[in-house]
Backbone as a chain_set.jsonl record, in Angstrom:
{"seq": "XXXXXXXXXXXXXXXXXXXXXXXXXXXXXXXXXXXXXXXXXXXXXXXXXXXXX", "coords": {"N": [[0.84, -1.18, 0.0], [0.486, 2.29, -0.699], [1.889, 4.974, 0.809], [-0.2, 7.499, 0.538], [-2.703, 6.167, 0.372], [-2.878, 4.742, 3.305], [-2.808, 7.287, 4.785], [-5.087, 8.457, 3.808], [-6.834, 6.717, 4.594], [-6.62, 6.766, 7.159], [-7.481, 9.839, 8.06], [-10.106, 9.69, 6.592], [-11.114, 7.88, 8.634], [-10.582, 9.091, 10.955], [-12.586, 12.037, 10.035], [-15.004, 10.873, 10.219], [-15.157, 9.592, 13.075], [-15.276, 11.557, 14.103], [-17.455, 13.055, 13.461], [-19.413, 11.294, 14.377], [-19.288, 11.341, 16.842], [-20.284, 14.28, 17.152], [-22.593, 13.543, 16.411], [-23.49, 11.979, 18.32], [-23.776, 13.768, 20.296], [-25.268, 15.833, 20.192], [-27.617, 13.757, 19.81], [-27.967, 12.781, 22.685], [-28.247, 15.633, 23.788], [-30.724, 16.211, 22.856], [-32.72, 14.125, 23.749], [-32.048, 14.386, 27.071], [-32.824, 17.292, 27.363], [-34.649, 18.203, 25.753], [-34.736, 19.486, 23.278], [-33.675, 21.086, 20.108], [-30.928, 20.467, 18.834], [-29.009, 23.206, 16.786], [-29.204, 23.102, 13.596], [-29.6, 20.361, 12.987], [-32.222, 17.882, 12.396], [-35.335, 18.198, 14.067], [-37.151, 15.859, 13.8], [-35.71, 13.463, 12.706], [-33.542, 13.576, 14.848], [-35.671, 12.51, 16.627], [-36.911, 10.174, 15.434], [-34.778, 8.444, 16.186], [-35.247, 7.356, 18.566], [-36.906, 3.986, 19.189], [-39.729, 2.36, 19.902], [-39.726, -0.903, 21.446], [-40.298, -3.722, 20.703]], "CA": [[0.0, 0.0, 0.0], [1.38, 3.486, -0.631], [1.652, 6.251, 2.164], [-1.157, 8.19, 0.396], [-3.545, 5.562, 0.661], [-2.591, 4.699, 4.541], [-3.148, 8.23, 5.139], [-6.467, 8.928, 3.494], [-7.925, 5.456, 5.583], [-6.319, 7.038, 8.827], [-8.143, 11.39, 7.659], [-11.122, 9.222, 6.984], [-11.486, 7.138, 10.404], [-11.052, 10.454, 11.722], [-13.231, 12.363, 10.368], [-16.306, 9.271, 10.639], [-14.689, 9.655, 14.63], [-15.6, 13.441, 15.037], [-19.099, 13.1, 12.824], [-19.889, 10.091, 15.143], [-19.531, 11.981, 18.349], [-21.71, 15.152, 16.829], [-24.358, 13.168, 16.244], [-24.12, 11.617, 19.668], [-24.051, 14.449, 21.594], [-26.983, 16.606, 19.477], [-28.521, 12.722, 20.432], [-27.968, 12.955, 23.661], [-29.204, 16.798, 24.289], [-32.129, 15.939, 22.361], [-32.912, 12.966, 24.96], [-32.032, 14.967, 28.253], [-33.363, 18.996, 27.279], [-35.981, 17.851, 24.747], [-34.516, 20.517, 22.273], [-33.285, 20.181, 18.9], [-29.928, 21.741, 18.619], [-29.059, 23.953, 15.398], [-28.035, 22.136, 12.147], [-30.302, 19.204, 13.261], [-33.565, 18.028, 12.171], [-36.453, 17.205, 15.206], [-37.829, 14.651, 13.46], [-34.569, 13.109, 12.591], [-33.606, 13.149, 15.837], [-36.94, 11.61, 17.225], [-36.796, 8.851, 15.136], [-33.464, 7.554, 16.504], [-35.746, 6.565, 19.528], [-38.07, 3.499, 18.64], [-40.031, 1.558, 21.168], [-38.904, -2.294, 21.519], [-41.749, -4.599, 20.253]], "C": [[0.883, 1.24, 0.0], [0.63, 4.381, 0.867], [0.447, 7.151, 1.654], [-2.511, 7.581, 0.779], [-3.644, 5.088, 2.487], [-3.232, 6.074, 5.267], [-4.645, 8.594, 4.585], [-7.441, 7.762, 4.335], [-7.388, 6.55, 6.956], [-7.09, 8.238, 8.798], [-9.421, 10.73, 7.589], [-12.27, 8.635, 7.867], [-11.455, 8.485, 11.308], [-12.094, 11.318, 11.896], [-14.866, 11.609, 10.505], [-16.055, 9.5, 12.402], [-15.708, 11.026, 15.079], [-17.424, 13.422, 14.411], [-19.646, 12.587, 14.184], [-20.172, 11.001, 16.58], [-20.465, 13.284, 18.42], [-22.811, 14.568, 17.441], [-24.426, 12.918, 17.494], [-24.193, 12.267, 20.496], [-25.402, 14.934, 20.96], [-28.106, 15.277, 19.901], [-28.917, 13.01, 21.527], [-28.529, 14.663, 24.175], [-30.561, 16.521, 23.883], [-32.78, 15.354, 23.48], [-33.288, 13.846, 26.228], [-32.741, 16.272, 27.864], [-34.655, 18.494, 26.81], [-35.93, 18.781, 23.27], [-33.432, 20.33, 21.023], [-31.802, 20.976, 18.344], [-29.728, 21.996, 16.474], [-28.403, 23.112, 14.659], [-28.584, 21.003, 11.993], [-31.45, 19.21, 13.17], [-34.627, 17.161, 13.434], [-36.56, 16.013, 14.784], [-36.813, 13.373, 13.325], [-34.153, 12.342, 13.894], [-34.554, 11.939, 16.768], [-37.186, 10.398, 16.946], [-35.617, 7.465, 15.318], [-34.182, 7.079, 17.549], [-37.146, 5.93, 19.3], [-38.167, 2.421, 20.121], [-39.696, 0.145, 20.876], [-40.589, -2.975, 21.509], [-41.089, -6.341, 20.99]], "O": [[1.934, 1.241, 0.641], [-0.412, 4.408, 1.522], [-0.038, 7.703, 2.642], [-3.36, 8.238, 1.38], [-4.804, 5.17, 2.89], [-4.042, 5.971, 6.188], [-5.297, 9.192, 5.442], [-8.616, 7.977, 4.632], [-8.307, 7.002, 7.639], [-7.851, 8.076, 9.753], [-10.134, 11.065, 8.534], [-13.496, 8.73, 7.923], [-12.25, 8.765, 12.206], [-12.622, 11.598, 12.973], [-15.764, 12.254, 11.048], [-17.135, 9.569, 12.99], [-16.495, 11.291, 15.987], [-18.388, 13.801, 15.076], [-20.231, 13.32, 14.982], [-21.255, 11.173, 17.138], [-21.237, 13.487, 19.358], [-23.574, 14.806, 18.377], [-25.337, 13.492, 18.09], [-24.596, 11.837, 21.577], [-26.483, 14.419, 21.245], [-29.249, 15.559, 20.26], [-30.049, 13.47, 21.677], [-29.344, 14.654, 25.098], [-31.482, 16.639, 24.691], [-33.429, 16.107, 24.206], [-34.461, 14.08, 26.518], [-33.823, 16.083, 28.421], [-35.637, 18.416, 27.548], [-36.802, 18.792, 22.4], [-32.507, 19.519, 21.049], [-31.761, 21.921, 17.556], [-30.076, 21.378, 15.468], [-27.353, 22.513, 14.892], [-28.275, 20.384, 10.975], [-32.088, 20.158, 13.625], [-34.679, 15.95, 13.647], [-36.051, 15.083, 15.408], [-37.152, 12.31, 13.845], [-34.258, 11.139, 14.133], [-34.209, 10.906, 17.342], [-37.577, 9.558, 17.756], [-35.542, 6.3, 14.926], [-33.761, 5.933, 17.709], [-38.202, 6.556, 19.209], [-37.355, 1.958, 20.922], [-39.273, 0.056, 19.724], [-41.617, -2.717, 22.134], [-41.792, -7.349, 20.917]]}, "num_chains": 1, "name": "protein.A"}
């Protein structure tokens, strides 16, 4: 594998890392406040929590 390719998997896992933790906090306020922080859609949000059948 070349060093360019090494490096674009390692810039990638990164930024997938920093997305990942967004979402889970804007999750997580959603959850605890009840409020939909900016940049984020309610509904969106709302539907990440489904009841268990």
């Amino acid at each position: 594998m070349s060093v360019g390719v090494v490096l674009a998997v390692i810039v990638t896992a990164l930024v997938q890392s920093a997305l990942s933790g967004i979402y889970s906090a804007a999750l997580y306020r959603y959850a605890v406040a009840g409020d939909t922080p900016q940049g984020f859609d309610g509904m969106l949000l709302q539907d990440a929590f489904q009841r268990k059948m």
